[in-house]
C-alpha positions in Angstrom: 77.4 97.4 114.9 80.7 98.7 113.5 80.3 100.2 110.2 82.2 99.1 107.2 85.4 101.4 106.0 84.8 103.2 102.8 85.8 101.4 99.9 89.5 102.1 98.6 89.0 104.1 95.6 90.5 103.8 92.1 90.0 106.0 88.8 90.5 104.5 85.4 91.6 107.3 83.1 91.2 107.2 79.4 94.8 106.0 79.2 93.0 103.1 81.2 95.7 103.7 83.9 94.3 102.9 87.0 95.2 105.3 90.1 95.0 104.8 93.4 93.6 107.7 95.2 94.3 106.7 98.7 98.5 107.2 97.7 98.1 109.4 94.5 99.8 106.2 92.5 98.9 104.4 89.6 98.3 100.6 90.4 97.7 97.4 88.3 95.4 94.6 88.4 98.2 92.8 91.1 97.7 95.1 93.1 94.5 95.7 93.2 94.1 91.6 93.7 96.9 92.5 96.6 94.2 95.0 98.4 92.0 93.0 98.5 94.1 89.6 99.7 94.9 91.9 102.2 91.0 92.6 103.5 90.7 95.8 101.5 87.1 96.5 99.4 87.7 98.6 96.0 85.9 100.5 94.1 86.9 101.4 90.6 85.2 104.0 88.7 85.7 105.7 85.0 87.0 109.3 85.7 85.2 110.6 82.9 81.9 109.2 83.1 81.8 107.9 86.8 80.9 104.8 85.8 81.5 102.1 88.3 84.0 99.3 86.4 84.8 97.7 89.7 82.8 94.2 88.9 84.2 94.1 85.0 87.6 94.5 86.6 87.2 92.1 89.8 86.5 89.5 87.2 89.5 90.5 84.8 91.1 89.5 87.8 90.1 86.4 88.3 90.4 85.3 84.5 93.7 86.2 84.8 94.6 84.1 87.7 92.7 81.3 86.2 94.8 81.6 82.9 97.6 81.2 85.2 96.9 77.8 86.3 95.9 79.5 89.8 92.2 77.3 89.4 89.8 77.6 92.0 86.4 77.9 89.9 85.8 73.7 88.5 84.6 74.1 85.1 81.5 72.7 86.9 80.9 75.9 88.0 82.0 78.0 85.5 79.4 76.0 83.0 76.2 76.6 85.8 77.9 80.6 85.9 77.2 80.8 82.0 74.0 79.3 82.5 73.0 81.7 84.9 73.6 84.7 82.6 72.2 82.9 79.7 68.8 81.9 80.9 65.8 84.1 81.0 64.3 85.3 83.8 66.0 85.5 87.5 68.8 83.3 88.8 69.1 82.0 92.2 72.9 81.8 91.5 73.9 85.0 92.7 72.3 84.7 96.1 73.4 81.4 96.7 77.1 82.1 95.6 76.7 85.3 98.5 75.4 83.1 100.9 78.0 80.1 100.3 80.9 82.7 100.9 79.3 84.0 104.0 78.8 80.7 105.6 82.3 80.0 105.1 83.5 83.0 106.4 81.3 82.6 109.3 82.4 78.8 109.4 85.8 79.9 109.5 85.4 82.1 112.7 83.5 79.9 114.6 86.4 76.9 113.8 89.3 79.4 115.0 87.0 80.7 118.0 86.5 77.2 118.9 89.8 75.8 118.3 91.0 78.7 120.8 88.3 77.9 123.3 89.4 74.0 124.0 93.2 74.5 122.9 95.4 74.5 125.7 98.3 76.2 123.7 96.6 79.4 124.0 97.9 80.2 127.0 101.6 79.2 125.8 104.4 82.0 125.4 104.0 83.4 121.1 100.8 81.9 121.0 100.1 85.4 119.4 102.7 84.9 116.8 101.8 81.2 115.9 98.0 82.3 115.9 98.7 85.1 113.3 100.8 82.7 111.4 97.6 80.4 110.8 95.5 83.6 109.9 97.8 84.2 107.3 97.4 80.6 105.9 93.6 80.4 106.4 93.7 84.1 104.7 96.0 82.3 101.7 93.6 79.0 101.4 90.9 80.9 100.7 92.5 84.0 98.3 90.9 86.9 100.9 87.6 85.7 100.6 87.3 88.2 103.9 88.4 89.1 106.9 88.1 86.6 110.0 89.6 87.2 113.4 90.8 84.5 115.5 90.3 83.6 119.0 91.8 86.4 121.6 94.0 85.7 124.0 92.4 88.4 126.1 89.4 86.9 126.2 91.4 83.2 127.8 90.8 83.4 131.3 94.2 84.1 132.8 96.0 80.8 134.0 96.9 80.3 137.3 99.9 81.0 138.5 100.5 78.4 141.2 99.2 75.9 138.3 101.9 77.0 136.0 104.4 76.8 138.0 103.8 73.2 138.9 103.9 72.4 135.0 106.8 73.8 134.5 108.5 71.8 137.3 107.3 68.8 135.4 108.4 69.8 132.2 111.5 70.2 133.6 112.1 67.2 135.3 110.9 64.9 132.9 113.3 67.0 130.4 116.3 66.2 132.9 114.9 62.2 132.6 115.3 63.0 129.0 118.5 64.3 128.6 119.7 61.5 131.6 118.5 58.5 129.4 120.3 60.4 126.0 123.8 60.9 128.1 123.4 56.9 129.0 122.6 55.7 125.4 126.2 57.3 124.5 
């Protein structure tokens, strides 16, 4: 079991300048939200009193990409969230939200696995390139909710090469039917 990399750690000085210890920078709340778009965990802690602000500004965060007309919380939601605080006694709310985000990063996994597993494509030329591309997307539907790998090409069994060939000399030919019936339409 891999362990997980130490959280990217940020200071708030009294200034409430935020600094970014990692590249001895200061950083905003965009980039910050950029870290962790980008897979990154944070930790933010009060350099004076080591308090850890991280959740206080995680949800600055969001506020501020709500206010934006970036909505991804219904109101729905955000009503049973004010509940949750404002009732006595323990919520289930918290546990449930962890376990809703980690079914659908699992659920995300095992669709990429699986599309892999019965897609043909993944033995094509820049399958690499196009599979990256759709990590991207999947990584920009769901604003970094985590890290997911797709399926690897390495683990495809290797096709064969007599087999290829013979596609190829289909491909071709029925691209020189193609370009035959093209040159007698003009």
């Amino acid at each position: 079991m891999t362990e997980k990399p130490a959280p990217l750690l940020i200071k708030r000085y009294a200034s409430r300048r935020l600094y970014n210890t990692e590249t001895s920078d200061y950083v905003t709340l965009e980039d910050i939200s950029g870290f962790i778009r980008d897979g990154r965990e944070v930790q933010i802690v009060d350099l004076k009193t080591g308090d850890d602000l991280t959740r206080q500004y995680l949800l600055q965060i969001i506020a501020e990409h709500e206010s934006r007309g970036e909505s991804v919380l219904p109101v729905d939601v955000l009503n049973d969230l004010v509940r949750s605080y404002m009732g006595g006694g323990a919520s289930v709310v918290p546990q449930f939200l962890q376990a809703s985000f980690d079914m659908l990063r699992d659920g995300q996994s095992k669709m990429i696995e699986g599309m892999g597993a019965i897609n043909p494509m993944t033995k094509m030329p820049g399958f690499e390139a196009m599979q990256a591309q759709q990590q991207a997307f999947m990584k920009a539907m769901t604003g970094g909710l985590g890290q997911w790998s797709g399926p690897s090409s390495e683990a495809e069994p290797a096709a064969d090469v007599k087999d290829g060939g013979e596609d190829l000399d289909a491909i071709k030919k029925q691209l020189a039917e193609l370009q035959d019936k093209l040159s007698k339409l003009s």
